[in-house]
N, C-alpha and C positions, 0 to 999 in steps of 0.2 A: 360513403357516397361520393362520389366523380363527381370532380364541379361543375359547373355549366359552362362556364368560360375556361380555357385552357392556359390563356395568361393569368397568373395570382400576383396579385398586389401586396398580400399581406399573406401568412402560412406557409406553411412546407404541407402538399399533398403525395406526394410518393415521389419517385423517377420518373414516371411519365409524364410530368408536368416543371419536370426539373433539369435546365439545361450545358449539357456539357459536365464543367467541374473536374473532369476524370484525374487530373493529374493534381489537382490541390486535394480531392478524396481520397486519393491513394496517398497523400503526404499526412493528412489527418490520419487516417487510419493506421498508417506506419509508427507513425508518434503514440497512438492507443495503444498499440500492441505490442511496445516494446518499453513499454511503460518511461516513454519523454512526455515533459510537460509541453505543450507547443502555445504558441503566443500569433494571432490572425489578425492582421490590420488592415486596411484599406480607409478611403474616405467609405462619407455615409451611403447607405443602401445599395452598397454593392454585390450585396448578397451572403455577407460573411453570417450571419443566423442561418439560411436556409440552407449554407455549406456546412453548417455544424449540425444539422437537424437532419439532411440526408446522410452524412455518416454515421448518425446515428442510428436513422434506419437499416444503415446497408448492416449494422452488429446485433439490430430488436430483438433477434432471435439467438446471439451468443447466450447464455448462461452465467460467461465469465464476468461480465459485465454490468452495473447499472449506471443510467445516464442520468445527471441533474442537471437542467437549466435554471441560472440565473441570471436576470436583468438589472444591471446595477444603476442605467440610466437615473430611473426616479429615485436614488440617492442620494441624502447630504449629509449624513454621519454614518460611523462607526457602529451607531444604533438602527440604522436605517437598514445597515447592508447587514447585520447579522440576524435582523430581522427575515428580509430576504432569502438569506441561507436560512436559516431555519423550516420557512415558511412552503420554499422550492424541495425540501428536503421530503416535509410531509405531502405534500404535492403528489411527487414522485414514488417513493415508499412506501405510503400508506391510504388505503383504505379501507372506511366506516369497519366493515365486517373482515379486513384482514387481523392478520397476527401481529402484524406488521406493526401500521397502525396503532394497537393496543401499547406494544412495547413502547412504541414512539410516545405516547401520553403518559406511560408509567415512570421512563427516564428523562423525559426532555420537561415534565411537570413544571421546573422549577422558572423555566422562560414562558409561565401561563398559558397554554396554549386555550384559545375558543374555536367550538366544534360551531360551525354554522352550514347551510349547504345551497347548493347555489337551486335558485329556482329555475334553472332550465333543464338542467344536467340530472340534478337532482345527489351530483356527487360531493363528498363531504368538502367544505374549505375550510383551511383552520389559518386563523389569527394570532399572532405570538404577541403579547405584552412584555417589553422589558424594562425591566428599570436600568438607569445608566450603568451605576453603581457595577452592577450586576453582568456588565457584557464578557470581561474575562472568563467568567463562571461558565456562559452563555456558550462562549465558542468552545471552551474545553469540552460542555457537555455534547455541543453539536460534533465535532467533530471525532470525540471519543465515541459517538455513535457509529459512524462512520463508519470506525476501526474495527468494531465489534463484523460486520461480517464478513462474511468467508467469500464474497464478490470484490473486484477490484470496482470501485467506484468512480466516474470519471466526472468529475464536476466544471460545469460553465461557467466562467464570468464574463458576461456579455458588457459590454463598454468599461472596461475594466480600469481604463483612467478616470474615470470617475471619481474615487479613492481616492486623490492627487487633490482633487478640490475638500476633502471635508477637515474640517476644524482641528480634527485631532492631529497630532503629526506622527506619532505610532505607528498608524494602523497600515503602513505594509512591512514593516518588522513583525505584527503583532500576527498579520495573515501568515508571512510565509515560517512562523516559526511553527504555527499550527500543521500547515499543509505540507513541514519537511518532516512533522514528527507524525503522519498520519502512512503507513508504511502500505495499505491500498488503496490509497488516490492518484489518483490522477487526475490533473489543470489543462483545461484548453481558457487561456487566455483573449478575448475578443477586443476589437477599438478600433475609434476610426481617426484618433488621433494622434498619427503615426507620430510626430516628435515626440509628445509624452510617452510613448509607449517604447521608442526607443532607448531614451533615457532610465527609464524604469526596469527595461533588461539589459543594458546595453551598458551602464553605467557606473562604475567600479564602486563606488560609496553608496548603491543604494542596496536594498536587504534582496533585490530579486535579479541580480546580475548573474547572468551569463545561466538564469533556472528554466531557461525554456528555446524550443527551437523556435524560429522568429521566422513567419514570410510573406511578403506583403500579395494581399488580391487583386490581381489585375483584369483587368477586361474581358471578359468573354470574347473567343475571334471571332471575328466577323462572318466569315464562311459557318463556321461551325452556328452560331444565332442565326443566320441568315434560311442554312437548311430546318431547325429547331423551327419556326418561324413559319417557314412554308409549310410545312407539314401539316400544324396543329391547324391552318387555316384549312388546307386541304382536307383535313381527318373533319372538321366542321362543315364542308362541301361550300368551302367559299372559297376561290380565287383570287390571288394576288399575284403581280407578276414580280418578278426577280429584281428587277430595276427601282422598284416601289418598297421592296424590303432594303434594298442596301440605303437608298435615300432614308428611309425611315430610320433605320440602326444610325446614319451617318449624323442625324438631326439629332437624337439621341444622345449621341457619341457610345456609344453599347455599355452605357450606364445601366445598369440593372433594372432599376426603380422607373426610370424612365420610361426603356424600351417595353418593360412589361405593362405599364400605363398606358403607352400609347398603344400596344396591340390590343390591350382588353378592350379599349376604346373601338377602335377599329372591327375588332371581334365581333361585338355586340349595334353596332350602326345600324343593324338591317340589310345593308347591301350583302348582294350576294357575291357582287364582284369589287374588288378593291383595286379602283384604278388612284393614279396620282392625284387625279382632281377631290376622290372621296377624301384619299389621304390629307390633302393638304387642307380640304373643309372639316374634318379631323380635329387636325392639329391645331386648326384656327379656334376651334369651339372650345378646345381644352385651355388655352391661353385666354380668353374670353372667361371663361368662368372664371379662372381666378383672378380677375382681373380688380374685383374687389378686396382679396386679402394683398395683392402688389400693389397696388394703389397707400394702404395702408402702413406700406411700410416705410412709405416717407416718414411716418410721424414716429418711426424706431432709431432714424438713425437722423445726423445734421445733414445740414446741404453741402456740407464738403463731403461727407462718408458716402450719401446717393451719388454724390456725380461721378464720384471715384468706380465706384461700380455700373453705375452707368457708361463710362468709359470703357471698363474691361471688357464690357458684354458687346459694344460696340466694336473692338479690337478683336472678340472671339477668344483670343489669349493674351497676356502680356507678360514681357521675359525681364522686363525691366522697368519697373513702372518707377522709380524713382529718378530715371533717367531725365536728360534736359526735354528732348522731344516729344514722351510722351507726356510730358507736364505743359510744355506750350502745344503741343495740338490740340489738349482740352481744357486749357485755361487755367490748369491746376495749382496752385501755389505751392509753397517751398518742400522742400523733400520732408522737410523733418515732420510739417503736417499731413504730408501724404501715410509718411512712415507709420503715424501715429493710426490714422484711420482708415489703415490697411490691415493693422492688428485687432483692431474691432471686429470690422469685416471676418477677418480670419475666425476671430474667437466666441464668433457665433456662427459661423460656419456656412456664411454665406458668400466665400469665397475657399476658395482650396490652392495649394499647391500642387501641382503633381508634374514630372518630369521637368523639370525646369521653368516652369510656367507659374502663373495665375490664370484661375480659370472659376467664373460662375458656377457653383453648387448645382443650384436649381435651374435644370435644361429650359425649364418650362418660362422661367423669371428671365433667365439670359434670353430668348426671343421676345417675351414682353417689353425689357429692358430695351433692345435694339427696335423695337417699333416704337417706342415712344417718341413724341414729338419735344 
């Protein structure tokens, strides 16, 4: 079923609702079929899922192939994520009344799996129990699975620095010794935190140096969103004019998450016609509503770390925030505190680096941020 609104916030519904890509799809897919492991980074919600979810459609109907996602995000051990693998594996491969399935409970038994099934769907979910003990066992057997068929299998790891944070210090020795001795897999690597993730291919001493082609996601063009954009309004028999979509991408910054936020908004308003005035009463409603979790987030961070960001969001970008100027235009104290609670910022992700800059994360909090009194 065709969604109602033609901007999606969350899901991959096919190409018709999926914009541009053509040249990062053709690089994914060049890496699947020539059997390279490839590594996709960008900051957050720039779209790197919904680029790995339409190449996987554009292959649904190869034969050669099967696709597995996994989300490593909600992981904190080595127990957590082979859970995951596991869990993404029967997901994928098996269901209730396949062969599949069967095989998958008669081999993979010993990582407990429970058959439960979801009350919408009404399709099987299975839950893996493992004991710690027992994770080497675990992955030998998941991945000797793997091996057994006669498909080349291309497996996801979605936020794939992840890994970097859990307790063990193994576990990417312990990944890539599996996933070098599995002879049809193949790794599309995902993250949105390009230094670790450079590090982790990039980096002579670590176990995944130089195992995958590496290339960072960047922006959708603006022309190319801009036409994507007009259309879907038009295909909806709403109007918007041409001037009203570049301001909007521009307010954006052709942020993925964003821009698709703000048209579904838009989309659904009522109006038939989308002038600048809708648009900016829009924008204004969107920043308003959350005006309650930004408000809140004074009580996450000190009053030096708020005004630091308050500042940038004020600035739009800044190239040098340690500098003497921008510390006396906004009262700030000594670099070495700034230093300090700019890596906060960072390391929760409500600030980003990108081309030379600092820049607000969230489009939405950097305009809240800058109207604050």
């Amino acid at each position: 079923m065709k969604p109602r609104n033609p901007f999606l916030v969350t899901g991959y519904a096919g190409p018709e609702f999926f914009c541009d890509r053509e040249s990062e799809t053709g690089k994914l897919l060049n890496a699947i079929r020539n059997e390279r492991n490839i590594t996709i980074t960008s900051i957050r919600r720039m779209g790197k899922t919904d680029l790995i979810k339409h190449a996987f459609y554009k292959i649904r109907n190869d034969k050669n192939y099967i696709t597995v996602y996994v989300d490593l995000q909600p992981t904190n051990t080595v127990k957590d994520m082979v859970r995951k693998i596991g869990e993404a594996i029967f997901k994928t491969l098996g269901t209730y009344h396949s062969r599949w399935f069967k095989k998958l409970i008669n081999e993979l038994s010993g990582l407990r799996p429970k058959l439960t099934f979801d009350s919408l769907t009404g399709q099987p979910v299975v839950q893996l129990d493992i004991i710690a003990e027992e994770i080497p066992i675990s992955l030998e057997k998941i991945f000797g699975f793997i091996s057994n068929f006669n498909r080349r299998v291309i497996l996801t790891f979605d936020e794939f620095q992840q890994i970097t944070r859990y307790p063990e210090n193994n576990t990417q020795a312990l990944l890539r010794s599996h996933i070098q001795g599995t002879q049809n897999l193949g790794c599309i690597f995902s993250g949105s935190n390009r230094n670790i993730l450079a590090s982790m291919f990039q980096d002579y001493s670590q176990p995944f140096y130089q195992s995958t082609d590496i290339f960072y996601l960047e922006r959708i063009d603006t022309e190319k969103y801009g036409h994507f954009i007009a259309k879907k309004f038009d295909e909806g028999g709403i109007s918007i004019p041409e001037e009203t979509v570049k301001l909007l991408l521009q307010k954006t910054r052709n942020h993925t998450y964003y821009v698709q936020y703000y048209c579904n908004q838009l989309y659904s308003s009522g109006f038939n016609s989308i002038n600048q005035e809708v648009a900016d009463m829009v924008w204004n409603n969107i920043i308003k509503d959350r005006e309650g979790i930004y408000y809140n987030y004074r009580n996450l961070f000190t009053s030096l770390q708020f005004s630091l960001l308050k500042a940038i969001a004020i600035e739009g970008y800044v190239e040098k925030p340690l500098s003497k100027e921008f510390l006396h235009k906004y009262d700030l104290p000594t670099p070495s505190s700034i230093k300090s609670a700019l890596e906060i910022l960072l390391d929760k992700d409500f600030v980003h680096f990108e081309t030379e800059r600092y820049l607000i994360t969230d489009v939405f909090l950097d305009t809240w941020l800058r109207q604050l009194k």
